[in-house]
C-alpha positions as CSV (number, residue, x, y, z in Angstrom):
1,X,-7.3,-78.2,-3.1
2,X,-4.2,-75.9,-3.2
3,X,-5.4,-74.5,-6.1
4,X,-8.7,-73.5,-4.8
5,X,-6.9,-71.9,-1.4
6,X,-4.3,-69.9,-4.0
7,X,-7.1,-68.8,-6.2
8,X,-9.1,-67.7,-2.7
9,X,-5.5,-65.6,-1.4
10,X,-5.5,-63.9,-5.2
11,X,-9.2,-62.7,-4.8
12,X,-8.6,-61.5,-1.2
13,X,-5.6,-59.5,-2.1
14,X,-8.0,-58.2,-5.2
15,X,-10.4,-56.9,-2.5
16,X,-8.0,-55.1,-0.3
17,X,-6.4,-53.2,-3.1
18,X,-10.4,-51.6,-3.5
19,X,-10.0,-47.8,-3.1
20,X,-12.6,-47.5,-0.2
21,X,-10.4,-50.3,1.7
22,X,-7.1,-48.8,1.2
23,X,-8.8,-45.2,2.1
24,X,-10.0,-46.5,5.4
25,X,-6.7,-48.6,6.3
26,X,-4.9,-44.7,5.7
27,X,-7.6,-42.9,8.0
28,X,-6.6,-45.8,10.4
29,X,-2.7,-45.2,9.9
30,X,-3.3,-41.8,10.3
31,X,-5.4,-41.8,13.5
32,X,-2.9,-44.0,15.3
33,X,0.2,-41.4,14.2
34,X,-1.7,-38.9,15.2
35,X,-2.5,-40.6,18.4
36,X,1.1,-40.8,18.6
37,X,2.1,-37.7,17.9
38,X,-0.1,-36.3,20.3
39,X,1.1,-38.3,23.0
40,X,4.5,-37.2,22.6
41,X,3.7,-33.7,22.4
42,X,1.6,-34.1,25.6
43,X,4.3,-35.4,27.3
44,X,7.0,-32.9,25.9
45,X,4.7,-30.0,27.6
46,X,4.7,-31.7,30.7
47,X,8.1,-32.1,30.7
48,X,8.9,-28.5,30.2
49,X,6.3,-27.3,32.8
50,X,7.9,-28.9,35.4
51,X,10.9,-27.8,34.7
52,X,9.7,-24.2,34.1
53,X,7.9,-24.8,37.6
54,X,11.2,-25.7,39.3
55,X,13.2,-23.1,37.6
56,X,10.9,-20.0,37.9
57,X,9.5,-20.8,41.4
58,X,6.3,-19.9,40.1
59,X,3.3,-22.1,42.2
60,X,0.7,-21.7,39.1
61,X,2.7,-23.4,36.9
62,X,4.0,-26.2,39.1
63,X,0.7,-26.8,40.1
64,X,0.0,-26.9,36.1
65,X,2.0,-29.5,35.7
66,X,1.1,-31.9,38.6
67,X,-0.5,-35.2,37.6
68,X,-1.5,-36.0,40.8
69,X,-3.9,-32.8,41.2
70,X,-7.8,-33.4,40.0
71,X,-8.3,-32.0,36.5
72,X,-10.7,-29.5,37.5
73,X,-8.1,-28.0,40.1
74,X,-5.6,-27.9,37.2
75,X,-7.8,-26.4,35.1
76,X,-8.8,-23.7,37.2
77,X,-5.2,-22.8,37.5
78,X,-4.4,-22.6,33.8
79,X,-7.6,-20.1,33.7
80,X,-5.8,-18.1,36.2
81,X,-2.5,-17.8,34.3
82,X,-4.7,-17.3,31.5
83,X,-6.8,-14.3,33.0
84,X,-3.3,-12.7,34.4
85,X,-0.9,-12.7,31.3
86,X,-4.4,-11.0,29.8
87,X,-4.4,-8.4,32.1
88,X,-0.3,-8.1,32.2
89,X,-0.4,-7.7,28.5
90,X,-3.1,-5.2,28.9
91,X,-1.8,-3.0,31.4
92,X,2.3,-3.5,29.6
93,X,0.4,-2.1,26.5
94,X,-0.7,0.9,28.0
95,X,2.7,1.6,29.4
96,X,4.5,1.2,26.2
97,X,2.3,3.9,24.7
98,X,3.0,6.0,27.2
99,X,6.8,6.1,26.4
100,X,6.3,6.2,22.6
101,X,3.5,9.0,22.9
102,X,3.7,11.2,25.7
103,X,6.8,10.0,28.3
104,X,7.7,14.2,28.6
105,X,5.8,17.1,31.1
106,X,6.2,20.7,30.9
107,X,6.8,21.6,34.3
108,X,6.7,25.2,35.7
109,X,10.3,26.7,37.0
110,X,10.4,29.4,39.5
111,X,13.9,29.8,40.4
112,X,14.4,32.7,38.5
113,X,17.2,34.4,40.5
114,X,20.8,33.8,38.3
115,X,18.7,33.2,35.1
116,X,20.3,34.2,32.0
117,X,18.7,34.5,28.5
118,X,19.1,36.1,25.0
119,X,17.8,39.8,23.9
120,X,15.0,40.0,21.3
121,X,16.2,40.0,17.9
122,X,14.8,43.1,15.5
123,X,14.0,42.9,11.8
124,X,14.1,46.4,10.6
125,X,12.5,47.1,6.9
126,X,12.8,50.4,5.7
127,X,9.9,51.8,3.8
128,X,11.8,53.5,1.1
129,X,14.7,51.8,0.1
130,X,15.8,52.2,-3.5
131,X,18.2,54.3,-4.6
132,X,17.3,56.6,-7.5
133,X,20.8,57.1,-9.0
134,X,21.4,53.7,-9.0
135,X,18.0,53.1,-10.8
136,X,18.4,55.2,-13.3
137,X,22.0,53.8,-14.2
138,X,20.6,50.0,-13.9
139,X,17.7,50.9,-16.8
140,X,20.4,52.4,-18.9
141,X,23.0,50.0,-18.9
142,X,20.3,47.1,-19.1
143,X,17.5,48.3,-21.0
144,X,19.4,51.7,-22.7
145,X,16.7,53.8,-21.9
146,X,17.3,57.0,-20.0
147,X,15.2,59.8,-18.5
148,X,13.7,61.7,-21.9
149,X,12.2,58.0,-23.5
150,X,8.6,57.5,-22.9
151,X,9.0,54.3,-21.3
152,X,11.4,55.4,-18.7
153,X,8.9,55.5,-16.4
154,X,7.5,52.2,-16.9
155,X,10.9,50.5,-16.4
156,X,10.9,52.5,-13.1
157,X,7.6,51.1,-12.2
158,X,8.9,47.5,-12.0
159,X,11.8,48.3,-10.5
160,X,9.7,49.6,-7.7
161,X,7.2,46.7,-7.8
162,X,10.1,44.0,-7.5
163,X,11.7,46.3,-4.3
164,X,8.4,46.6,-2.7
165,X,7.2,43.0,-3.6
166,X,6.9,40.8,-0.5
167,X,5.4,37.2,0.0
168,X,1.9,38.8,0.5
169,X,1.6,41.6,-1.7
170,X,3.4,41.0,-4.9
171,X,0.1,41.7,-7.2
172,X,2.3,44.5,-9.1
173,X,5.1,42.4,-9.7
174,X,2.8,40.0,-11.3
175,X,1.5,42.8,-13.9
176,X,5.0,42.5,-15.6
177,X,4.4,38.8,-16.4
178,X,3.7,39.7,-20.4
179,X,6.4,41.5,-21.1
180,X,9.4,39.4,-22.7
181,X,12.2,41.6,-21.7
182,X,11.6,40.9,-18.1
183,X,12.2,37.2,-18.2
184,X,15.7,36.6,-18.1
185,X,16.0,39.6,-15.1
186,X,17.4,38.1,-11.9
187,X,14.6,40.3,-9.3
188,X,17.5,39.5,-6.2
189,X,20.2,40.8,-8.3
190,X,18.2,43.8,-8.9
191,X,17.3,44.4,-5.7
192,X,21.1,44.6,-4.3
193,X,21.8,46.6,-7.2
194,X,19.4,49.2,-6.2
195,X,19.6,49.4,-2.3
196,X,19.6,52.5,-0.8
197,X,22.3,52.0,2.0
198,X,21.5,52.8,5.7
199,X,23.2,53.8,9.0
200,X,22.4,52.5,12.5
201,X,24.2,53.2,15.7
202,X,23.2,50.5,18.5
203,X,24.0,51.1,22.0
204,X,23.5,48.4,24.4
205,X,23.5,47.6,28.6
206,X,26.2,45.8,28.1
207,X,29.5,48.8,27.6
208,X,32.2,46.1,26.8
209,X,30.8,44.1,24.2
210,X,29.7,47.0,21.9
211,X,30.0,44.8,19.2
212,X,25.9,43.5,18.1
213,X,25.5,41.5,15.0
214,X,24.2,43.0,12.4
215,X,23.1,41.7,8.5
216,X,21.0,42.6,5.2
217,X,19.0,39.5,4.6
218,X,16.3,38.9,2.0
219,X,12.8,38.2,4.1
220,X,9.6,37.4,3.1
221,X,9.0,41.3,4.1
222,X,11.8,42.3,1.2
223,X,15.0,43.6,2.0
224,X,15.5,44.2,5.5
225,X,18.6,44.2,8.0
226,X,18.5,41.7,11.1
227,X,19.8,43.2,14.6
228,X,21.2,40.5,17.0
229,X,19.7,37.4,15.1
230,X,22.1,34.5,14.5
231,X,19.6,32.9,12.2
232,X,20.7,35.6,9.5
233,X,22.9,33.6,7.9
234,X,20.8,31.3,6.7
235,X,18.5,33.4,5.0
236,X,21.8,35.2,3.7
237,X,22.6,31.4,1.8
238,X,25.3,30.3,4.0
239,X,25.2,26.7,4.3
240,X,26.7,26.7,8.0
241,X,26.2,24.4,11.0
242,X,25.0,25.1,14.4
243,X,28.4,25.2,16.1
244,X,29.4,27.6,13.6
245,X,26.4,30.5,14.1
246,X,27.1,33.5,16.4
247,X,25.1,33.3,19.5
248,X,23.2,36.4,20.1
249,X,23.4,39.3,23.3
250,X,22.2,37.7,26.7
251,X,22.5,39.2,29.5
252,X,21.3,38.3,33.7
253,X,17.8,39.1,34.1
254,X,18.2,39.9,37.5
255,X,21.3,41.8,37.8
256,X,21.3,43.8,34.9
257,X,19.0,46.6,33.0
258,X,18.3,44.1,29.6
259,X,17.7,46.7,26.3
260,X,19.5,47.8,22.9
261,X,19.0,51.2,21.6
262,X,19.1,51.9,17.1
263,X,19.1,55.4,16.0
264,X,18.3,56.2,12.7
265,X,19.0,58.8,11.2
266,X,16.3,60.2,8.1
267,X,15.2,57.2,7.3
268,X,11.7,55.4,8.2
269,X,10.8,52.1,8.9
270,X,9.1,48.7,10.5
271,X,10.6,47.0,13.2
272,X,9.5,43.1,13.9
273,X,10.5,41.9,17.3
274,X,10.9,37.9,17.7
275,X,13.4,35.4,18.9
276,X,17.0,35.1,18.1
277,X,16.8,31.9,16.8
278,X,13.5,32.3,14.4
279,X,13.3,34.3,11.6
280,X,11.1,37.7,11.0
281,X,8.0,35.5,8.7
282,X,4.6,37.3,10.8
283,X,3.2,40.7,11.3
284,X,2.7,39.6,14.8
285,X,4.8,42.4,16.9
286,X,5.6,45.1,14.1
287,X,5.8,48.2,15.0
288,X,6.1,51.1,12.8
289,X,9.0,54.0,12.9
290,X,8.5,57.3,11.4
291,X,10.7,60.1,11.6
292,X,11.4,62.2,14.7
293,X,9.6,59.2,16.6
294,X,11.4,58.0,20.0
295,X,9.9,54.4,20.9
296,X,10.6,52.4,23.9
297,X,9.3,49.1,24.2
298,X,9.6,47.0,27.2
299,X,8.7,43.0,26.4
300,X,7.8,40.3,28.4
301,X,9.9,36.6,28.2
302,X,8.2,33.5,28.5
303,X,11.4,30.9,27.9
304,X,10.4,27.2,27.6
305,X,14.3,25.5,28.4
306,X,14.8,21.7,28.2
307,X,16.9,18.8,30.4
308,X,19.6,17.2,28.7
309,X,17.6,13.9,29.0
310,X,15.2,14.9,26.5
311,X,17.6,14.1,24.1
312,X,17.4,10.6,24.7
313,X,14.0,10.6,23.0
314,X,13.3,10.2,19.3
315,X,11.6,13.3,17.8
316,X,8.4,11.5,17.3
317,X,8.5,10.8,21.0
318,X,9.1,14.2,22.5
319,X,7.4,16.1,19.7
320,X,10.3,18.9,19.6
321,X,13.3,19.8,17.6
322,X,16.6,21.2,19.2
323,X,18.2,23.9,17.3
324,X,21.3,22.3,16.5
325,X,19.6,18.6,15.4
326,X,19.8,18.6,11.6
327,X,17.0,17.5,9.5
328,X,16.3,16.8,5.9
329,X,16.0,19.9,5.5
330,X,17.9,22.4,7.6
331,X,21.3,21.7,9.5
332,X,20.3,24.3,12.0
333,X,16.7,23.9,12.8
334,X,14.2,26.7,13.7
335,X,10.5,26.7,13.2
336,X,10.0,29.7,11.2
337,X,12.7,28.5,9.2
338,X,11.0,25.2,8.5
339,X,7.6,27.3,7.5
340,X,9.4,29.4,5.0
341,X,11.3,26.4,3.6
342,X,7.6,24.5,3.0
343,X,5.8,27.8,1.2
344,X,9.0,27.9,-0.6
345,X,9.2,24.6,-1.8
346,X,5.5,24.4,-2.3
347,X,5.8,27.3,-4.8
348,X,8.6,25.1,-6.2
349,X,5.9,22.6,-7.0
350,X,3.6,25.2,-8.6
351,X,5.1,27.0,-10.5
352,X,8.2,25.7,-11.5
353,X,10.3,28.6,-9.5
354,X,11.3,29.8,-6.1
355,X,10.1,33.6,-5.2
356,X,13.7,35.8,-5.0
357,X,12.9,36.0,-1.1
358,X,14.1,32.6,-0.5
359,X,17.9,32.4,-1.0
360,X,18.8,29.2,1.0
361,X,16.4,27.6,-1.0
362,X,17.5,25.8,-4.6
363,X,15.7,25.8,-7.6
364,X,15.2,28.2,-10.2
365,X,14.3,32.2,-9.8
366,X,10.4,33.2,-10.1
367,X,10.4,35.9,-13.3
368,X,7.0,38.2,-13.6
369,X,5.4,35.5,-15.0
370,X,6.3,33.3,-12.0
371,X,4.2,35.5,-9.9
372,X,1.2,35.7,-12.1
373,X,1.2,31.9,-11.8
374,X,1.8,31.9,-7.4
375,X,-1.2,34.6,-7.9
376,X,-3.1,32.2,-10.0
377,X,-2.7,29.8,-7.1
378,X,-3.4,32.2,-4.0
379,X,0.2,31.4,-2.9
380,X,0.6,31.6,0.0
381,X,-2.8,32.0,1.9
382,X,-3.6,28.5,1.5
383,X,0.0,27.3,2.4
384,X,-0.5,28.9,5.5
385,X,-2.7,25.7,6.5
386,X,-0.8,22.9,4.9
387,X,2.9,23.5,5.8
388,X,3.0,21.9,9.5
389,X,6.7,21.8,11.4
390,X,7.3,20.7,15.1
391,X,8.2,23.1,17.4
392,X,11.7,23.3,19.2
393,X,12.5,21.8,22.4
394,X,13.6,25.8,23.5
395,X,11.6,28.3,23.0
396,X,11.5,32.0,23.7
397,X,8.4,34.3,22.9
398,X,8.7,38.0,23.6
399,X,5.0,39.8,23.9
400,X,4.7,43.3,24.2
401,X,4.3,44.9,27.7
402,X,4.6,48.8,27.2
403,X,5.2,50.9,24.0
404,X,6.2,54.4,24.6
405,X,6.2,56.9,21.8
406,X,7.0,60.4,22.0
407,X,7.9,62.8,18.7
408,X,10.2,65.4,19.0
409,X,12.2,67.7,16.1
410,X,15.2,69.9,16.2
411,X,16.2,73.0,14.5
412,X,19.3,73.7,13.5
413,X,19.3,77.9,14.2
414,X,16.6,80.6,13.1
415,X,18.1,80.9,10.0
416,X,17.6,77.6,8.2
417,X,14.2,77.4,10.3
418,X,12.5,75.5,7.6
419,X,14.9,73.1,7.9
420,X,14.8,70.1,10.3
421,X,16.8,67.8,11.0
422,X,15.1,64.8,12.8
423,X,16.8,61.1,14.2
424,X,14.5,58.6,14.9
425,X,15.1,55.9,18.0
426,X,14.2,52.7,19.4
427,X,15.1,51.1,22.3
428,X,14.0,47.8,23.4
429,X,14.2,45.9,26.7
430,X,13.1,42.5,28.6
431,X,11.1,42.8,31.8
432,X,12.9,40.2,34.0
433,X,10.9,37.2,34.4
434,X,9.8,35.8,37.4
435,X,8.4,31.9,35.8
436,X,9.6,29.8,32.9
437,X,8.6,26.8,31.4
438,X,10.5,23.3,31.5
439,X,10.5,20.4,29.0
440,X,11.4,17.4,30.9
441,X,11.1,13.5,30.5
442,X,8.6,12.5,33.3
443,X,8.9,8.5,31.8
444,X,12.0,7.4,30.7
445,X,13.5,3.6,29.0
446,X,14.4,2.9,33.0
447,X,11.0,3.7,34.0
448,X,9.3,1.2,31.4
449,X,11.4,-1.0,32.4
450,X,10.5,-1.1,36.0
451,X,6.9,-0.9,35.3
452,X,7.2,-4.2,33.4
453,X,8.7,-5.5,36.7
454,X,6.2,-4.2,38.8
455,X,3.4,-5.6,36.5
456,X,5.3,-8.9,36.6
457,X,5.7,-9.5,40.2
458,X,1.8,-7.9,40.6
459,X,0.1,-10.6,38.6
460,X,3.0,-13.5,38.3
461,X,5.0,-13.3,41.4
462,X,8.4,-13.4,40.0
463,X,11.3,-10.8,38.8
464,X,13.1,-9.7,35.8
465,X,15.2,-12.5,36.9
466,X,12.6,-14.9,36.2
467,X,12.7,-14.3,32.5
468,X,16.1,-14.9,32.0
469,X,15.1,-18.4,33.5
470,X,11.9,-18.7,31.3
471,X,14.2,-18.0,28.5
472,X,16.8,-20.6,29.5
473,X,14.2,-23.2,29.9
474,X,13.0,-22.6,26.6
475,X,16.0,-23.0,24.7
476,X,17.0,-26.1,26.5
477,X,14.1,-27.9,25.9
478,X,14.1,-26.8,21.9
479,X,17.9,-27.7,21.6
480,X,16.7,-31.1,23.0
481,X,13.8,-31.2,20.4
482,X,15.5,-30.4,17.5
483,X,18.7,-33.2,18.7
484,X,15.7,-35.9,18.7
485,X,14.2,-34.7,15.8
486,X,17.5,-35.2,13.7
487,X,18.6,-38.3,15.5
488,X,14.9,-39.9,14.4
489,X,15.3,-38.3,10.9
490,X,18.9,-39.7,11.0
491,X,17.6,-43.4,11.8
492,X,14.5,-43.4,9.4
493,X,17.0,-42.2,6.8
494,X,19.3,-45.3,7.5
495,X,16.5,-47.9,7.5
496,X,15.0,-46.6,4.6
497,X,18.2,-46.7,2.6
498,X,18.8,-50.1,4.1
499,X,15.4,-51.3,3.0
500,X,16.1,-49.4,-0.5
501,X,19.6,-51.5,-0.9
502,X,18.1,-54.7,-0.1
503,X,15.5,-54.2,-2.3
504,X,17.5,-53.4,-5.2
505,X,20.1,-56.2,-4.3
506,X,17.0,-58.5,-4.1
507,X,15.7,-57.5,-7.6
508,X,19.2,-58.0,-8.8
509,X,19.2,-61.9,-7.9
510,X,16.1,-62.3,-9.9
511,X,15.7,-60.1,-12.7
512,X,19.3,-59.2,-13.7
513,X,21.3,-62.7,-15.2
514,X,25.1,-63.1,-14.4
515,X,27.5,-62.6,-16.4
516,X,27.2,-63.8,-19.7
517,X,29.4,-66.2,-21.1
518,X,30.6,-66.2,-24.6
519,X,30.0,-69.8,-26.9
520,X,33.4,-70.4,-27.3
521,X,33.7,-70.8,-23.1
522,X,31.1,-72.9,-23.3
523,X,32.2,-75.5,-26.2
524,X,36.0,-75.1,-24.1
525,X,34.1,-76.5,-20.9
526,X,32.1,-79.1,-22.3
527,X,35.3,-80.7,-23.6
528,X,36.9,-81.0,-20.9
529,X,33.8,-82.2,-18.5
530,X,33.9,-84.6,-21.3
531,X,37.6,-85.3,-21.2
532,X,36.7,-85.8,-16.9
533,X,34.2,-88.3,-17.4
534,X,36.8,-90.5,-20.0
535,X,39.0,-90.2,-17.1
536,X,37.2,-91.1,-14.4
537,X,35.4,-93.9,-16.0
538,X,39.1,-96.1,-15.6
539,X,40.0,-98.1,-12.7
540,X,41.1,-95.7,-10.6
541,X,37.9,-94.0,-10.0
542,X,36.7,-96.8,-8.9
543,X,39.4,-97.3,-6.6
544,X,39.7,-94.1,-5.3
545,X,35.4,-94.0,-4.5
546,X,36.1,-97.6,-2.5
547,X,38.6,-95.8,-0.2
548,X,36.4,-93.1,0.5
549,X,39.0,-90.7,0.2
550,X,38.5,-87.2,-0.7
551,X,39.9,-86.7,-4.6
552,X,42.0,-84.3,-5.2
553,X,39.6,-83.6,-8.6
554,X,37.2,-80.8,-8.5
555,X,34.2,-80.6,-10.3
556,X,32.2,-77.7,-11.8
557,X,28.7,-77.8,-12.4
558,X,27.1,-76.6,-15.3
559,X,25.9,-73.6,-15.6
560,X,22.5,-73.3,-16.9
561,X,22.4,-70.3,-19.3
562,X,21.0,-69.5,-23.0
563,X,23.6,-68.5,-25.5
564,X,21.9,-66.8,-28.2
C-alpha cells in the first residue's frame, strides 16, 4: 500500500512538470506580481498627490487625490488638469517662439533735436588712371619690348584691360587667357605699378578738424580712393579690429551746415556715395564728374540706431549684426563687406583663384585664364542671388535729394586763349533729419519669464513659487523610492545568498565524503578497539558497569568508510 501511494506522488509530480502546466502556474505568478506591483505603484501616486496637494495648495490636485470623493467627481478633475496643462503648454509654446523668432520692434524716433551722425563716405574712381611713362618702363623691364616692336602695342592693350577690369566687365582681360607669358603676372602688382597719381583738396564744415581720411583701395570698380570711409582698411588687407578703425566725420544735424567739398584738378571721374561703414560694391548713387563740372549734392539720412539691450540677443534671434561683433569671417562686420567676401570666395570655388580686386581675401591670384573661366561661369551675375548676409543692427542709407551741376571754364589771359585750365568740384551735404528708425527688444528673457507666470497662475492657480515646491516634492518622493528599491534589492540579495549557502552546505553533507583516511589509520585503530575489548572483558569491567559509574574510558565508533 505505500508503494502504490509513492508510485501515485511520482506520476503527479510527472504531470506537473508538463509544459502547458508549468506555463499556466508562470501566467499565474506573473498576474499576482503584477497585481502587486500595481498596487504599490497605485499607492506610491497617491502618496505623492497628497503631498503635492498640501505643498502646492493647488485644490485640483488635492481633490485628485481624495479617496473619499466619488470616482466620477475625481475623474472630472483629472480631465480638468488635463484640458489646462494642454492649453498652458499651448499658449507657453507660442511665447517661446516669440522670444527665439521675433522678441525685437523697429520703432519710430522723433526726437531729432541734439542728434549726431556720420557724413557720407565717397568712392571716387578716376576714368583714366594709368600712367604712360610708367607703362612703357613696366613692358620693358618685364617683357623687353619697347616702343618700335610690333607687339608693343599689344602688351599695352592688357595693361589697359587689367586697369580697366572690374568685377562686371572684365570680358577683355579674359582675351589674354591664351597667352603663356601672362600667367605668372601678378594683375594687383601691375596695377600699383602703373597708377597715375592724383590730387584732392577737401574742405569741410568743420574748420578745426581739417584732417578727413583718405585711402587707395582696390574695389570691385578697380582702383579707386575712399574719402571719409573707415572700412578702407579692410579692403587695403589690414587685418584690424573694430576698436582699432578710425571713425569717420560726424557732425550735429541740427546745429551745424553738414557737407565736404573735393576739388580736382584735370582729372575726371565717378563718385559713389554710401555709408561709412559699407564698402562702394553697387552702381546705386554714382554720379559722374567731368571736367570743369561744379556738383552739389544734398542727401537725405535715414539712420536705423539700436538699444544696448539688443545685444542680449543671439544673432539668430535679432536677425542683425553689430559692426564690431566678429564672425567667421570678418572681425569687423559690414554687409557689403560680407557680399564681396561670398562672390569672392565663391569664385575661389570655381575657378581655383580669387579676382585681384579682393585683397583681404586669401587664396591664390586669378591670371587671364582665371577670368576666361569666372566668364565661363557668368561670375558674378548669378552670385548676386545666392550670397545672402544679415544686415547690421545700425544702419545708415543716404538717398539723393538734390543734384546741382553747373560747368564753368577759365582762361588764363588772351594770349594762351586756347588754353584752359579747368578744376572740377564736388561738394556733398546731409539734409538734417527730422525721423529715424529704432531697433529695440519689445520681449525680452524677463518678459518670458513672466508670461510663464501669468500663464501659470491663469490656468493652475499658483506661482513661480509653486514649482520650486513641485520640484521639491518630486525629489523627495524619488530619493525615498530609490532608498526602498535598494533596501529590497539589499534583502533579496541576502536571502538568496542565504538560500545559495545552505544549499551548497546541504549538498556537501550528502554528496561530498569526509575526509579520507589512509589504510594504515585504519589497521592502527582496529588494534587497539581490539586491545579495548581484551581489556574490558576482565573483572573490572564488570565491576566498574555494577557501580554505575561513569568510566573514565572513551570509546570511538567506527567509522564506516571504503578504503580502496
Amino acid at each position: 500500500m505505500l508503494r502504490r501511494f509513492t508510485l501515485s506522488r511520482k506520476s503527479v509530480y510527472q504531470i506537473v512538470k508538463f509544459p502547458f502546466v508549468k506555463c499556466w502556474h508562470g501566467l499565474v505568478n506573473c498576474y499576482l506580481y503584477s497585481r502587486k506591483a500595481c498596487a504599490c505603484i497605485g499607492e506610491r501616486i497617491h502618496d505623492f498627490g497628497t503631498d503635492l496637494g498640501e505643498e502646492t495648495g493647488i485644490l485640483a490636485i488635492s481633490l485628485i487625490a481624495n479617496r473619499r470623493l466619488h470616482f466620477l467627481e475625481r475623474f472630472l478633475w483629472v480631465a480638468i488638469v488635463l484640458a489646462s496643462t494642454f492649453a498652458a503648454l499651448r499658449l507657453s509654446g507660442v511665447q517661446v517662439r516669440r522670444y527665439f523668432h521675433s522678441p525685437t520692434v523697429i520703432s519710430v524716433d522723433r526726437d531729432y533735436r541734439g542728434w549726431h551722425g556720420p557724413l557720407p563716405a565717397v568712392t571716387l574712381c578716376y576714368y583714366d588712371h594709368i600712367d604712360s611713362f610708367k607703362a612703357n618702363e613696366y613692358i620693358q623691364d618685364n617683357w623687353n619690348i619697347s616702343i618700335v616692336d610690333n607687339d608693343y602695342f599689344y602688351f599695352m592693350d592688357f595693361l589697359y584691360a587689367v586697369v580697366n577690369a572690374t568685377a562686371s566687365n572684365y570680358a577683355d582681360l579674359a582675351r589674354f587667357a591664351e597667352d603663356e607669358r601672362f600667367d605668372n603676372v601678378d594683375l594687383a602688382e601691375v596695377v600699383h605699378a602703373i597708377d597715375k597719381p592724383f590730387e584732392q583738396t577737401l574742405t569741410s564744415f568743420d574748420k578745426k578738424n581739417s584732417t578727413i581720411q583718405i585711402r587707395p583701395v582696390m574695389t570691385e570698380r578697380g582702383y579707386c580712393y575712399a574719402i571719409n570711409s573707415p572700412m578702407s582698411e579692410i579692403l587695403a588687407g589690414r587685418n584690424i579690429e573694430y576698436k582699432d578703425v578710425i571713425q569717420p566725420l560726424t557732425c550735429e544735424y541740427g546745429k551745424q551746415l553738414c557737407f565736404i567739398k573735393m576739388d580736382l584738378y584735370e582729372s575726371t571721374g565717378t563718385v559713389d556715395i554710401h555709408s561709412p561703414f559699407e564698402v562702394s560694391a553697387s552702381d546705386a548713387n554714382i554720379i559722374a564728374l567731368h571736367k570743369s563740372d561744379e556738383i552739389t549734392a544734398s542727401f537725405k539720412v535715414l539712420e536705423t540706431v539700436a538699444s544696448n539691450n539688443l545685444r542680449d540677443l543671439q544673432v539668430d534671434q535679432r536677425k542683425c549684426v553689430f559692426y564690431d561683433e566678429e564672425t567667421s569671417q570678418l572681425k569687423v562686420y559690414s554687409k557689403t563687406l560680407c557680399l564681396v567676401r561670398c562672390r569672392a570666395v565663391m569664385a575661389l570655388e570655381m575657378c581655383n583663384c580669387v579676382p585681384f580686386f579682393y585683397a583681404f581675401v586669401e587664396g591664390p591670384s586669378c591670371n587671364p585664364a582665371g577670368f576666361e573661366c569666372l566668364l565661363d561661369f557668368k561670375w558674378p551675375i548669378w552670385a548676386l542671388h545666392i550670397c545672402k548676409c544679415p544686415s547690421t543692427c545700425t544702419e545708415i542709407e543716404y538717398t539723393v535729394q538734390t543734384v546741382k551741376k553747373s560747368y564753368w571754364g577759365v582762361k588764363m589771359n588772351d594770349e594762351i586763349a586756347t588754353t584752359d585750365v579747368a578744376t572740377s568740384s564736388f561738394r556733398w551735404d546731409v539734409i538734417p533729419p527730422k525721423v529715424r528708425m529704432r531697433r529695440d527688444v519689445v520681449f525680452s528673457f524677463e518678459d518670458l519669464l513672466v508670461s510663464f507666470g501669468g500663464t501659470l497662475a491663469l490656468f493652475f492657480g499658483f506661482s513661480q513659487i509653486s514649482v520650486v515646491r513641485i520640484g521639491y516634492v518630486l525629489t523627495y518622493h524619488v530619493i525615498m523610492a530609490i532608498v526602498e528599491l535598494l533596501r529590497n534589492l539589499k534583502n533579496v540579495c541576502g536571502k538568496s545568498l542565504h538560500n545559495f549557502k545552505r544549499k551548497r552546505n546541504g549538498n556537501q553533507i550528502l554528496l561530498v565524503p569526509e575526509k579520507s583516511k589512509t589504510p594504515f589509520r585504519l589497521v592502527k585503530k582496529r588494534q587497539q578497539l581490539i586491545a579495548l575489548h581484551e581489556s574490558l572483558s576482565k573483572d573490572d569491567f564488570s565491576s566498574a558497569s555494577d557501580c554505575n559509574g561513569p568510566t573514565d574510558v572513551s570509546i570511538d565508533k567506527p567509522e564506516f568508510e571504503y578504503v580502496n
